[in-house]
CHARMM internal coordinates of N, CA and C (Angstrom, degrees):
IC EDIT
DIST 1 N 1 CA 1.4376
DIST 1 CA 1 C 1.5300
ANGL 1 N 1 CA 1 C 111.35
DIST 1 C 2 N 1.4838
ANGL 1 CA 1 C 2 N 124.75
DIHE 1 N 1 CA 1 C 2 N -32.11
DIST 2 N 2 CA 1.2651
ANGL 1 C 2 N 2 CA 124.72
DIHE 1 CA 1 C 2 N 2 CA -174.01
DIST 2 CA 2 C 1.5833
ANGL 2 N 2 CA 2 C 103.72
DIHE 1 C 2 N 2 CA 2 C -84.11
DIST 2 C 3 N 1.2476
ANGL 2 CA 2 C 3 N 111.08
DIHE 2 N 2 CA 2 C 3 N -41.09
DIST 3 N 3 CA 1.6056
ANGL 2 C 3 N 3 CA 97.59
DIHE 2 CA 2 C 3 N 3 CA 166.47
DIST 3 CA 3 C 1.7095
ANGL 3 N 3 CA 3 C 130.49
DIHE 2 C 3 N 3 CA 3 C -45.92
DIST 3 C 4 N 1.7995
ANGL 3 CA 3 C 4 N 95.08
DIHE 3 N 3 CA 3 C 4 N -35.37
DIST 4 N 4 CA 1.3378
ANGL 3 C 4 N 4 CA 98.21
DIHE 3 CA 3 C 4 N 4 CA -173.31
DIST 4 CA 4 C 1.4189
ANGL 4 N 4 CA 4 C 113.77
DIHE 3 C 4 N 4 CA 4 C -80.10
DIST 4 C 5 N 1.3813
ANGL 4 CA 4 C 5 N 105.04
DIHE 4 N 4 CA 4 C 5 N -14.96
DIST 5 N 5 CA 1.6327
ANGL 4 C 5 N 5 CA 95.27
DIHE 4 CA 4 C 5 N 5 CA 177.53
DIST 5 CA 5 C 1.5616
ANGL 5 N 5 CA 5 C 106.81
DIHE 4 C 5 N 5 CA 5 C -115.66
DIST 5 C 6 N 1.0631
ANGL 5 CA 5 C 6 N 101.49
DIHE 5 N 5 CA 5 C 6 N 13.77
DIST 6 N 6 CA 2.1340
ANGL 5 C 6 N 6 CA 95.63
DIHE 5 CA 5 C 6 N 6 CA 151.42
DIST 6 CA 6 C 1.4551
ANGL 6 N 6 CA 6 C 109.48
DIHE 5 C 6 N 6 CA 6 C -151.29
DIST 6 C 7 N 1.4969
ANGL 6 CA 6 C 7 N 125.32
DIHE 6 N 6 CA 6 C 7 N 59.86
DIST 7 N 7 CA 1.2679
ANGL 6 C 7 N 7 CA 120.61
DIHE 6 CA 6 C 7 N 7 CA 178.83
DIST 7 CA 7 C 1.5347
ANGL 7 N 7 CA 7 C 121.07
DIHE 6 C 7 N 7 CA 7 C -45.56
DIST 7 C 8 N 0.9597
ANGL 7 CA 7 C 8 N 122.57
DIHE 7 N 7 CA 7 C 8 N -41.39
DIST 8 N 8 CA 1.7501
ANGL 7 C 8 N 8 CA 152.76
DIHE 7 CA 7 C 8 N 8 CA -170.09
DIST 8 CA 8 C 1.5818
ANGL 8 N 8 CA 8 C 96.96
DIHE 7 C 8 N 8 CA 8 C -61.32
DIST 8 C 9 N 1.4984
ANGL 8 CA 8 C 9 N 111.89
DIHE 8 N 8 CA 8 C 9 N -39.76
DIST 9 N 9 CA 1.5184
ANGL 8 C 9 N 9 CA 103.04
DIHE 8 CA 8 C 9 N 9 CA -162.68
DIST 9 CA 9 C 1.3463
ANGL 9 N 9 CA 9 C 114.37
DIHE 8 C 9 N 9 CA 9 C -148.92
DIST 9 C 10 N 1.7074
ANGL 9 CA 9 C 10 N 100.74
DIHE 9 N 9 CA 9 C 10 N 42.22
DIST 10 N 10 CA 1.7061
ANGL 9 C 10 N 10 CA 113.90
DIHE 9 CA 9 C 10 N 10 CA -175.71
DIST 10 CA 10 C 1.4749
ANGL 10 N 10 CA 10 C 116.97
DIHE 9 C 10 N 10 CA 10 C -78.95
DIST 10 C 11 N 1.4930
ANGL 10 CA 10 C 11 N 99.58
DIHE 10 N 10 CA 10 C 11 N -15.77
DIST 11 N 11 CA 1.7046
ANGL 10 C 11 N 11 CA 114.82
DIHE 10 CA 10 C 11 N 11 CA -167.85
DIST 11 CA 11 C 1.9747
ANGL 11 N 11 CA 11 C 85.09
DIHE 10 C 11 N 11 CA 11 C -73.17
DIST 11 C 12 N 1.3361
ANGL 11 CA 11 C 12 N 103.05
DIHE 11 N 11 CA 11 C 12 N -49.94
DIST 12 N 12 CA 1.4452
ANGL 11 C 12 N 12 CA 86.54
DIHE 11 CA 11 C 12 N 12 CA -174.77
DIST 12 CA 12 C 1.9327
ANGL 12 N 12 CA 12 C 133.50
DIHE 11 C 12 N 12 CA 12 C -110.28
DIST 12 C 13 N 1.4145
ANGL 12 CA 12 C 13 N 83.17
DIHE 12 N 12 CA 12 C 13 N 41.79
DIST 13 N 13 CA 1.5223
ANGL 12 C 13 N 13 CA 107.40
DIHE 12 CA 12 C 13 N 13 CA 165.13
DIST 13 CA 13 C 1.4638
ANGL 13 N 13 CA 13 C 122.06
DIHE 12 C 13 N 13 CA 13 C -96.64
DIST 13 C 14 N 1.7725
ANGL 13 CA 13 C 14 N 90.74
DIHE 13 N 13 CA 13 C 14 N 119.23
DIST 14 N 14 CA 1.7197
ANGL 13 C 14 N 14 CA 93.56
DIHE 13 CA 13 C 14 N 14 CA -176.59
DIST 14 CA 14 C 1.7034
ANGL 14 N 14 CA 14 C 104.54
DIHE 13 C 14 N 14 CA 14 C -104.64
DIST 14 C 15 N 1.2223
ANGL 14 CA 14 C 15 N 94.39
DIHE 14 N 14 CA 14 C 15 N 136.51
DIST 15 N 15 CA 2.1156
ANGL 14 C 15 N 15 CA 104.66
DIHE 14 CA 14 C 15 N 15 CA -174.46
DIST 15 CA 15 C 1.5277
ANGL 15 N 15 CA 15 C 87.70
DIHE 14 C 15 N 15 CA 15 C -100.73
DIST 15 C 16 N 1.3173
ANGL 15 CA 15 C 16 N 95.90
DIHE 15 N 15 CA 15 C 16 N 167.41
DIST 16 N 16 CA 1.5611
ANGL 15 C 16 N 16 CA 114.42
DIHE 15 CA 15 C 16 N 16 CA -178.72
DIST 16 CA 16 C 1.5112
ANGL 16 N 16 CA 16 C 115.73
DIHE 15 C 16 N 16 CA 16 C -173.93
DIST 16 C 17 N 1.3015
ANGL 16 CA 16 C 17 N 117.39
DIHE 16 N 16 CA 16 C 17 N 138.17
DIST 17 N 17 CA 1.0758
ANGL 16 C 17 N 17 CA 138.11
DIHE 16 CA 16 C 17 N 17 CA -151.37
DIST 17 CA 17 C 1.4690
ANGL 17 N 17 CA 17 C 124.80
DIHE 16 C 17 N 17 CA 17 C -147.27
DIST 17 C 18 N 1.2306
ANGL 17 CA 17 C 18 N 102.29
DIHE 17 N 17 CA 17 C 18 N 102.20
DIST 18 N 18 CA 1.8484
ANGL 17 C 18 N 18 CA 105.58
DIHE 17 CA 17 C 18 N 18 CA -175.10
DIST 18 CA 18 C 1.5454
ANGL 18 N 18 CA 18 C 108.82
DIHE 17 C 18 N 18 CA 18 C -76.79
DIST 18 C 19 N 1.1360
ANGL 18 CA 18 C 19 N 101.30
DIHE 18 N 18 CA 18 C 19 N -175.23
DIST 19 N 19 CA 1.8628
ANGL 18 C 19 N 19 CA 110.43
DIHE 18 CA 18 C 19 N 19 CA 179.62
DIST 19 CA 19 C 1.2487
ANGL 19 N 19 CA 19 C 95.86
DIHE 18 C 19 N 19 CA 19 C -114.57
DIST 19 C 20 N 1.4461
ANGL 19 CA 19 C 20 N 120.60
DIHE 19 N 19 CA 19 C 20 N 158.45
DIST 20 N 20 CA 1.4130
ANGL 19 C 20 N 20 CA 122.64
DIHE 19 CA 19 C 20 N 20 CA -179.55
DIST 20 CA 20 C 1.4185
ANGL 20 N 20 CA 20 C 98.31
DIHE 19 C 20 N 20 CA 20 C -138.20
DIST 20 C 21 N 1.3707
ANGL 20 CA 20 C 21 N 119.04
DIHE 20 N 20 CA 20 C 21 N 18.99
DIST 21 N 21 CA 1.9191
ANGL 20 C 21 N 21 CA 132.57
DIHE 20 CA 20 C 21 N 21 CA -178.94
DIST 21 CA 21 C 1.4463
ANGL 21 N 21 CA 21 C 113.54
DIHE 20 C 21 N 21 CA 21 C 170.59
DIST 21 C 22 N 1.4745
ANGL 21 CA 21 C 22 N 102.95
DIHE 21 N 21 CA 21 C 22 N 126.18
DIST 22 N 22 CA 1.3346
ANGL 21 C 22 N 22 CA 127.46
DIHE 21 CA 21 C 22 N 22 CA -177.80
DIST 22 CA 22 C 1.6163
ANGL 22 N 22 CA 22 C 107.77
DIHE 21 C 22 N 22 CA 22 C -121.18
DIST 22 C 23 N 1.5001
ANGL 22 CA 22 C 23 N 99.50
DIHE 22 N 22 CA 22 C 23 N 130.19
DIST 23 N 23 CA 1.6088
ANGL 22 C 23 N 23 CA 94.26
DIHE 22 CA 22 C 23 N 23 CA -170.44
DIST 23 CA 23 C 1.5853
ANGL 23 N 23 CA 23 C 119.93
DIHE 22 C 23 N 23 CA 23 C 89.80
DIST 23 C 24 N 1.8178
ANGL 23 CA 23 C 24 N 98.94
DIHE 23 N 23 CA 23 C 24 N 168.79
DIST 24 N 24 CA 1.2870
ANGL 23 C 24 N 24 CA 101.50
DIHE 23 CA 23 C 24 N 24 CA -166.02
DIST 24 CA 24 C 1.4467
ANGL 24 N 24 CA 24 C 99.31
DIHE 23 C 24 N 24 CA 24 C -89.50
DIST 24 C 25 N 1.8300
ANGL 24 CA 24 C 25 N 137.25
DIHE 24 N 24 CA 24 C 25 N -26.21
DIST 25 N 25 CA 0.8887
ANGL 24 C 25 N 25 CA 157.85
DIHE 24 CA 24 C 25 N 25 CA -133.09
DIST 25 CA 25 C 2.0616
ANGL 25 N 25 CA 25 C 101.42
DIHE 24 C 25 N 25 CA 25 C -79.31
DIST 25 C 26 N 1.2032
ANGL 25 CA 25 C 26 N 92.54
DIHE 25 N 25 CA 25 C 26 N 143.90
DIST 26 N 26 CA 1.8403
ANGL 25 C 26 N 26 CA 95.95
DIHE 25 CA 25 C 26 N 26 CA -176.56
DIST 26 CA 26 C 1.6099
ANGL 26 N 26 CA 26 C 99.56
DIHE 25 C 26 N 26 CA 26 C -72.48
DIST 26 C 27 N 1.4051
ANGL 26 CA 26 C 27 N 96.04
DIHE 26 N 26 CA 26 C 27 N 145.19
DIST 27 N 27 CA 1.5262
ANGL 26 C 27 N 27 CA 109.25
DIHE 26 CA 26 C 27 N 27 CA -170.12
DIST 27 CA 27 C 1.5807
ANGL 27 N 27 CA 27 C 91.47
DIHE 26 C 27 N 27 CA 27 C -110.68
DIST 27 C 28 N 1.2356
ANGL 27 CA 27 C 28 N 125.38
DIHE 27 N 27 CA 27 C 28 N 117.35
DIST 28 N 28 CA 1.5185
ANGL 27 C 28 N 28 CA 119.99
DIHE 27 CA 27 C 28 N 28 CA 175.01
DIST 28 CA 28 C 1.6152
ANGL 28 N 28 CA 28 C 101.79
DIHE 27 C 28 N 28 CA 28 C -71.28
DIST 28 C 29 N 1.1844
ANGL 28 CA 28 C 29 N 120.14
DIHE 28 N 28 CA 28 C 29 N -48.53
DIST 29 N 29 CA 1.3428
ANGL 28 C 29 N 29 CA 113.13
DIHE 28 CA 28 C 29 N 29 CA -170.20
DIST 29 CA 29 C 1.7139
ANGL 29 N 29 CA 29 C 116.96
DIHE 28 C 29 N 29 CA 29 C -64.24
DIST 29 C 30 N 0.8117
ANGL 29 CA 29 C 30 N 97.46
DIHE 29 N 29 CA 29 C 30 N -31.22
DIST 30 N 30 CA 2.1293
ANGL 29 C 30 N 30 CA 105.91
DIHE 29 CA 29 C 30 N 30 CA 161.02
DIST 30 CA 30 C 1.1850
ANGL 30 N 30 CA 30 C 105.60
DIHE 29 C 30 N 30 CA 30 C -50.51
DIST 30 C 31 N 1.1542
ANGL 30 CA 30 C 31 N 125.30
DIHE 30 N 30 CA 30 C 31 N -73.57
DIST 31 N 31 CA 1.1250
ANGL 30 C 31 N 31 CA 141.31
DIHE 30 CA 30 C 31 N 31 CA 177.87
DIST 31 CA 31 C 1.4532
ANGL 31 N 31 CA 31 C 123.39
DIHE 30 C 31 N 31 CA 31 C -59.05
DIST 31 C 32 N 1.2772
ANGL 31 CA 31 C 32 N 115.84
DIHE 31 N 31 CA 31 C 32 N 3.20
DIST 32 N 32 CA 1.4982
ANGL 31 C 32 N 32 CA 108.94
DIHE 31 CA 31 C 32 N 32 CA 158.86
DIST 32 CA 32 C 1.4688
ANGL 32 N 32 CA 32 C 98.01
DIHE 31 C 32 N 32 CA 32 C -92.83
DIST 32 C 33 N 1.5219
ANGL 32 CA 32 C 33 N 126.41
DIHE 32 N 32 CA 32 C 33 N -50.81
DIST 33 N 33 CA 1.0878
ANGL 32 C 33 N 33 CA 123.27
DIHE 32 CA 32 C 33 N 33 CA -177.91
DIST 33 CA 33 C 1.5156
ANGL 33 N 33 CA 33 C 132.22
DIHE 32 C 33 N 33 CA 33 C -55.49
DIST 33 C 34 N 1.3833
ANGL 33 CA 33 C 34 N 109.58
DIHE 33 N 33 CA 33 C 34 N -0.81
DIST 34 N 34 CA 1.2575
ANGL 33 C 34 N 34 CA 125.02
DIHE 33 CA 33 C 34 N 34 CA 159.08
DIST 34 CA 34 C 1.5530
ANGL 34 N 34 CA 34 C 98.02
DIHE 33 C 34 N 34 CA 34 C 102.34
DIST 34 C 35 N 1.7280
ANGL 34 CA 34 C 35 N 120.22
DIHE 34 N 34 CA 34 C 35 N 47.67
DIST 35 N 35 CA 1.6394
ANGL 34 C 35 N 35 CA 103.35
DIHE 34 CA 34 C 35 N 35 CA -154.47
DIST 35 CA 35 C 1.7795
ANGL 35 N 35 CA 35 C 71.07
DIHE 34 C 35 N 35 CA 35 C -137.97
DIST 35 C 36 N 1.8681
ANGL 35 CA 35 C 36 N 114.50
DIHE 35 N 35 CA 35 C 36 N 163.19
DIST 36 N 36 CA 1.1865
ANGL 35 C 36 N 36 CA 91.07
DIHE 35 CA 35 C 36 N 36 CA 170.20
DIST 36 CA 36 C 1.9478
ANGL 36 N 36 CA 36 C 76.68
DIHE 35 C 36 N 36 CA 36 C -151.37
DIST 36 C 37 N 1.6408
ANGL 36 CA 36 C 37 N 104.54
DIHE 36 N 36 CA 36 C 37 N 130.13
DIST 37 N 37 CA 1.5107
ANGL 36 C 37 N 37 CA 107.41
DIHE 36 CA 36 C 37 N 37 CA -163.26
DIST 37 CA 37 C 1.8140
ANGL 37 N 37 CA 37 C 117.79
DIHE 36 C 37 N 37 CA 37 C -61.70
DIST 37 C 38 N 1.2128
ANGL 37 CA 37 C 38 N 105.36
DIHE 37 N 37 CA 37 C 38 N 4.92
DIST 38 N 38 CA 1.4053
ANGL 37 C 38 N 38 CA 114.57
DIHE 37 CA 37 C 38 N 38 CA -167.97
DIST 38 CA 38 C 1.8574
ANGL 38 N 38 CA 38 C 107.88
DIHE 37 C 38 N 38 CA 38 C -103.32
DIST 38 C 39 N 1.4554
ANGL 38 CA 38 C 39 N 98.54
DIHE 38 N 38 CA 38 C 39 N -42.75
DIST 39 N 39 CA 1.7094
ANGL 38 C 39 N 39 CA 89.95
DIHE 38 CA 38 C 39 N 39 CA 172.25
DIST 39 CA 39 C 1.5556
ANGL 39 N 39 CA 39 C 92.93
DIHE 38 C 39 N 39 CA 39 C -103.83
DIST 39 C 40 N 1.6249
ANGL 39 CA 39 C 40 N 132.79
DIHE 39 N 39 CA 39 C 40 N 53.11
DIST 40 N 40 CA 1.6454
ANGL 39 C 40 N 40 CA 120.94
DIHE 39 CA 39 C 40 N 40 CA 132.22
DIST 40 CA 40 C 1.4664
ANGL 40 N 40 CA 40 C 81.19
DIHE 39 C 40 N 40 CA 40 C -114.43
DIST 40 C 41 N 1.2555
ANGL 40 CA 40 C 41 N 153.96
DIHE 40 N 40 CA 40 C 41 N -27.01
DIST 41 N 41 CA 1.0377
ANGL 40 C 41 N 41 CA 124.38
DIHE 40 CA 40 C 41 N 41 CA -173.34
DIST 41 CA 41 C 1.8107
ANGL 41 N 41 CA 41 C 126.48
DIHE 40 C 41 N 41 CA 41 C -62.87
DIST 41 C 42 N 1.4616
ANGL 41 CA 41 C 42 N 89.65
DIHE 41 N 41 CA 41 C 42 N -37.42
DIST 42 N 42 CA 1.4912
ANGL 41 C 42 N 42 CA 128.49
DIHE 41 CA 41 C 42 N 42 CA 171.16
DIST 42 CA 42 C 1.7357
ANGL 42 N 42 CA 42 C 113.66
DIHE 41 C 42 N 42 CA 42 C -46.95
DIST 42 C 43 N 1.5496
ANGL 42 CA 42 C 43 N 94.99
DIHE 42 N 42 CA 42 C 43 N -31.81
DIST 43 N 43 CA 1.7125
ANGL 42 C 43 N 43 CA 81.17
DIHE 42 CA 42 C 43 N 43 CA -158.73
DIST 43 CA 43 C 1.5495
ANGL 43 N 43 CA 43 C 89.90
DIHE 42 C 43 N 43 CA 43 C -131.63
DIST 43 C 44 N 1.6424
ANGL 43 CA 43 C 44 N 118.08
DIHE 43 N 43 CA 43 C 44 N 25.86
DIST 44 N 44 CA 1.4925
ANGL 43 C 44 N 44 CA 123.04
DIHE 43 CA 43 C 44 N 44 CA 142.54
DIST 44 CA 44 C 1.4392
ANGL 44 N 44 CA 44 C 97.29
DIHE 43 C 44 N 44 CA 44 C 106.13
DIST 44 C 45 N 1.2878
ANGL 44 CA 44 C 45 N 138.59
DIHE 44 N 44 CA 44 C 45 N 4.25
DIST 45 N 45 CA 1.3145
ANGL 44 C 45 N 45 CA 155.25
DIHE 44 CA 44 C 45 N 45 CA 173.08
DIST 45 CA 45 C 1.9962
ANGL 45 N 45 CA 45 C 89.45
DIHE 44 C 45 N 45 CA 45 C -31.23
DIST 45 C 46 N 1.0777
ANGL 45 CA 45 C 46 N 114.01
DIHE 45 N 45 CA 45 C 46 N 143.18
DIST 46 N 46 CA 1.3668
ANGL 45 C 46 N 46 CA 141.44
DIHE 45 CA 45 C 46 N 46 CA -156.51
DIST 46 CA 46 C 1.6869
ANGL 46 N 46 CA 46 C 99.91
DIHE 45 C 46 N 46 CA 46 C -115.65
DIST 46 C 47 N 1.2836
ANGL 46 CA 46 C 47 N 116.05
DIHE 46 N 46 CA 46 C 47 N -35.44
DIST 47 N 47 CA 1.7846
ANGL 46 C 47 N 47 CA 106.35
DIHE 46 CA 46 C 47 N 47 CA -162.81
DIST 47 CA 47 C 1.6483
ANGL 47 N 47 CA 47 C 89.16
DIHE 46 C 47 N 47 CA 47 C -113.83
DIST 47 C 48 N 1.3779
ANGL 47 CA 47 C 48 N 137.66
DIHE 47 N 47 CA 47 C 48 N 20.24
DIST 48 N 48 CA 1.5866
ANGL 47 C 48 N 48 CA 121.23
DIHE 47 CA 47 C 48 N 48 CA 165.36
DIST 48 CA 48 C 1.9002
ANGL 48 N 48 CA 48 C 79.62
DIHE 47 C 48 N 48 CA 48 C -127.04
DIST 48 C 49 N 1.6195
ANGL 48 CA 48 C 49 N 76.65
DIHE 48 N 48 CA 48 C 49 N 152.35
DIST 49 N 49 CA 1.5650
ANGL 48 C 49 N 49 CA 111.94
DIHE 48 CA 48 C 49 N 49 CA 169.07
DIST 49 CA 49 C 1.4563
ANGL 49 N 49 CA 49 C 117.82
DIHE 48 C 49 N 49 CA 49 C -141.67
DIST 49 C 50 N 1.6712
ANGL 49 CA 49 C 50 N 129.67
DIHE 49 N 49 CA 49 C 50 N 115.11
DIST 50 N 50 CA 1.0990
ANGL 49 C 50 N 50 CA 155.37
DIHE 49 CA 49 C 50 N 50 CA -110.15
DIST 50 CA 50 C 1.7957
ANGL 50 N 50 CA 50 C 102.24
DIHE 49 C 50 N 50 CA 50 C -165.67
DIST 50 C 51 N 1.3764
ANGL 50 CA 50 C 51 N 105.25
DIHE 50 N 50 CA 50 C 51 N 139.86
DIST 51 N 51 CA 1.5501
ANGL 50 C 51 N 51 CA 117.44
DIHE 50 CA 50 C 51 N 51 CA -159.97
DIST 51 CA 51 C 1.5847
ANGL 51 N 51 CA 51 C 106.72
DIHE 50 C 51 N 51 CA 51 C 97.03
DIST 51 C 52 N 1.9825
ANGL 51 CA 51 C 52 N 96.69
DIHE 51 N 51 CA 51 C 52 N -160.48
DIST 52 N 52 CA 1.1497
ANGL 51 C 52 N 52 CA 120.66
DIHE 51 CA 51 C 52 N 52 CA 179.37
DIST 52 CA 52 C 0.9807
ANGL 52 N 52 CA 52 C 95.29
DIHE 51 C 52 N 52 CA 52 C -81.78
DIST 52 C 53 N 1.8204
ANGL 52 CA 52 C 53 N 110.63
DIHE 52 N 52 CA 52 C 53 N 173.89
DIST 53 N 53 CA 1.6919
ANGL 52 C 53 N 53 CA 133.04
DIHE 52 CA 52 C 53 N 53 CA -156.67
DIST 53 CA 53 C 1.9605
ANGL 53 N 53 CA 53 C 77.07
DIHE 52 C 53 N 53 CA 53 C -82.48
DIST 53 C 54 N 1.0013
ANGL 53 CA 53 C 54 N 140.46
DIHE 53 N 53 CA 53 C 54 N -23.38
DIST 54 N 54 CA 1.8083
ANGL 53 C 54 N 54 CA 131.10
DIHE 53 CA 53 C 54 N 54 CA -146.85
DIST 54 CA 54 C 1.6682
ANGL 54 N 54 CA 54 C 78.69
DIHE 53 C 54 N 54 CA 54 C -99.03
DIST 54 C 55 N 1.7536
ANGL 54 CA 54 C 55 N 119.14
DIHE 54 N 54 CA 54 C 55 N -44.58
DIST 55 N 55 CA 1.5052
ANGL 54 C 55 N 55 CA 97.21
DIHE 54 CA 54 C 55 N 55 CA -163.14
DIST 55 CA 55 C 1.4563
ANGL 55 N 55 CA 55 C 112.97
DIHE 54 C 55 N 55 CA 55 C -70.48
DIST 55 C 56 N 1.2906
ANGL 55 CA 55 C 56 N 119.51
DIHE 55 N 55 CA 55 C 56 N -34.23
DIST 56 N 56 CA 1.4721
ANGL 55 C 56 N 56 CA 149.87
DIHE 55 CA 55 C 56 N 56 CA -160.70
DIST 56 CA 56 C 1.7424
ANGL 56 N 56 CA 56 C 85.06
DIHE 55 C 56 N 56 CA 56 C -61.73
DIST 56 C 57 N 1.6344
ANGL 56 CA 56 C 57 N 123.28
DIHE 56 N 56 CA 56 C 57 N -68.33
DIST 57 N 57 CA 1.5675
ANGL 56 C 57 N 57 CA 127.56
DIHE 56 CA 56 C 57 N 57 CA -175.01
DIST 57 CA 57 C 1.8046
ANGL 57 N 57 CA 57 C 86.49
DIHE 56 C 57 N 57 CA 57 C -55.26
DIST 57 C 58 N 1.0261
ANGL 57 CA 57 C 58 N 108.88
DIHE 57 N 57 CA 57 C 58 N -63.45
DIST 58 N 58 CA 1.8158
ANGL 57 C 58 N 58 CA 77.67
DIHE 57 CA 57 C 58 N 58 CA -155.35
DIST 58 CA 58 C 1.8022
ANGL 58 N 58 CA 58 C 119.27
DIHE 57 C 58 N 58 CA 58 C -78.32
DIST 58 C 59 N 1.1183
ANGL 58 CA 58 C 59 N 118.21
DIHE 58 N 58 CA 58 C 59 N 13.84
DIST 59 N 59 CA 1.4110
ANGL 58 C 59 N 59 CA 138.35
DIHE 58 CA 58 C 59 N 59 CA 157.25
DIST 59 CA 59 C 1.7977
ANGL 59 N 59 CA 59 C 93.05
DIHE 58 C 59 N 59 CA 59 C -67.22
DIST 59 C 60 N 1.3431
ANGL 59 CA 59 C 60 N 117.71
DIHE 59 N 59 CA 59 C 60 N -94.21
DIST 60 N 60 CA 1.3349
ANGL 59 C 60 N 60 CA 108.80
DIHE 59 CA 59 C 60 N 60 CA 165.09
DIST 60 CA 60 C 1.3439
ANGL 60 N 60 CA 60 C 144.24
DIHE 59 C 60 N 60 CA 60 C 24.49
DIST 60 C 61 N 1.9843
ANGL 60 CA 60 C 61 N 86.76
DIHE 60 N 60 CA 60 C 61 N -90.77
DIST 61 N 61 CA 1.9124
ANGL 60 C 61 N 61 CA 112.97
DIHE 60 CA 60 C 61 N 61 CA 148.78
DIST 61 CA 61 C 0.9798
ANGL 61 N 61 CA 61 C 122.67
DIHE 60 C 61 N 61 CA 61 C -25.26
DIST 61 C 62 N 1.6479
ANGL 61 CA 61 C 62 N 105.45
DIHE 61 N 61 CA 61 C 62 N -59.11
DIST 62 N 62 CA 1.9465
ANGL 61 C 62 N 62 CA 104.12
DIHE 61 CA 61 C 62 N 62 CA -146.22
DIST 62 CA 62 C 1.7609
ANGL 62 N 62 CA 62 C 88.95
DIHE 61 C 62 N 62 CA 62 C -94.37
DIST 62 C 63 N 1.9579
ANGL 62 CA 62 C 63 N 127.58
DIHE 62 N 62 CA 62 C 63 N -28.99
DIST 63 N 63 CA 1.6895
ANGL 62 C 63 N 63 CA 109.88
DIHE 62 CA 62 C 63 N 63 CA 147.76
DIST 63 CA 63 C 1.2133
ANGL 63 N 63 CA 63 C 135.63
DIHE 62 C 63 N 63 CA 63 C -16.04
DIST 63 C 64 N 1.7093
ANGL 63 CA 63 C 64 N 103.27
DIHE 63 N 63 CA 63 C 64 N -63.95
DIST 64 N 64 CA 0.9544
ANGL 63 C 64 N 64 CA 117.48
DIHE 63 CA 63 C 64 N 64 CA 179.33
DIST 64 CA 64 C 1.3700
ANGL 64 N 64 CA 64 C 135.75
DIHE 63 C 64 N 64 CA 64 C -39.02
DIST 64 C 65 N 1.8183
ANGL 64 CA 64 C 65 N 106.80
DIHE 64 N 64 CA 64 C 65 N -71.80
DIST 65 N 65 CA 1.1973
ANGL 64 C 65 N 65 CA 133.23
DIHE 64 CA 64 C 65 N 65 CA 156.66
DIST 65 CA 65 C 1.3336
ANGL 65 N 65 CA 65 C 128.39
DIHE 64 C 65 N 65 CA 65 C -1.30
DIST 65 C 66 N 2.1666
ANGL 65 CA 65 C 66 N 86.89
DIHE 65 N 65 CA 65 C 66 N -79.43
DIST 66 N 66 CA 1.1281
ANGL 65 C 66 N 66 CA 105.74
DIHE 65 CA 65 C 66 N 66 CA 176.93
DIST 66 CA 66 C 1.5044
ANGL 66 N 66 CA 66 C 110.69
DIHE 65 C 66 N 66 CA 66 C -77.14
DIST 66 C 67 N 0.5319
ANGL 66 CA 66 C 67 N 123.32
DIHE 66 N 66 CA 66 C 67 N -15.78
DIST 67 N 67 CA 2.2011
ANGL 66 C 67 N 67 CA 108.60
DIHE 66 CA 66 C 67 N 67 CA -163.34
DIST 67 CA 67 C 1.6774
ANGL 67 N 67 CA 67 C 103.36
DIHE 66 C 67 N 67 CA 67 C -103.00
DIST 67 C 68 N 1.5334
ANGL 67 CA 67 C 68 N 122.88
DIHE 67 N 67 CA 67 C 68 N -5.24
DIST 68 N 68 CA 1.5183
ANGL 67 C 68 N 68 CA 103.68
DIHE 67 CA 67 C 68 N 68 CA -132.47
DIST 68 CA 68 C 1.7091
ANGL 68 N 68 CA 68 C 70.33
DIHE 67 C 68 N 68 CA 68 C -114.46
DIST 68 C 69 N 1.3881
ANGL 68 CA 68 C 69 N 116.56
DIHE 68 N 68 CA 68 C 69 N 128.39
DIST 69 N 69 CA 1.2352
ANGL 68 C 69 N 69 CA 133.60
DIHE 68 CA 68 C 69 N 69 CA 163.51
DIST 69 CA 69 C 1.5938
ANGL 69 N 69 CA 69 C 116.96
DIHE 68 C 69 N 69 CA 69 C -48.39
DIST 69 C 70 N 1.6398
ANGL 69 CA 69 C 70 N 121.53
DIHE 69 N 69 CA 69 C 70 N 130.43
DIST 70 N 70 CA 1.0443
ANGL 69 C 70 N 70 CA 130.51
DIHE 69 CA 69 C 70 N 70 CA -162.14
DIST 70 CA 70 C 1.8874
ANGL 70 N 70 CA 70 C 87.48
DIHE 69 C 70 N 70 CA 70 C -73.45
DIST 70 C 71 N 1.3241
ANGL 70 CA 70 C 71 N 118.12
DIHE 70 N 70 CA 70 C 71 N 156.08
DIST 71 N 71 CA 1.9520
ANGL 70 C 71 N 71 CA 133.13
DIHE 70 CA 70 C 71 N 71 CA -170.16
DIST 71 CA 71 C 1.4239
ANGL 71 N 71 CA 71 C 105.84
DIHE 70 C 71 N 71 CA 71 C -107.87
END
COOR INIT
IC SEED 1 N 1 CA 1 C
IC BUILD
């Protein structure tokens, strides 16, 4: 979709993406909103990070890697 609405200038479009859950721990406030951090983790959700602090960094990494436009 972001290609389609800036073909001309996708090479230099930067995306960005916060976390909205850290950890394995129940988030009450997710969960009012009807969200529960284990099935977005489950179904590839991008802004929670889940495990240990070592899996969570190399989740990160391998984001990175993969997503982060060659400079």
């Amino acid at each position: 979709m972001v290609r389609d609405a800036a073909p001309d200038r996708f090479d230099h479009v930067e995306l960005a993406a916060g976390l909205i859950a850290i950890g394995d721990d129940e988030h009450p406030w997710l969960r009012r909103m009807g969200l529960d951090v284990r099935a977005l983790a489950a179904g590839g959700a991008i802004t929670v990070l889940t495990g240990t602090p070592s899996q969570m960094a190399d989740t990160l990494r391998r984001r990175r890697d993969t997503l982060a436009c060659p400079t």
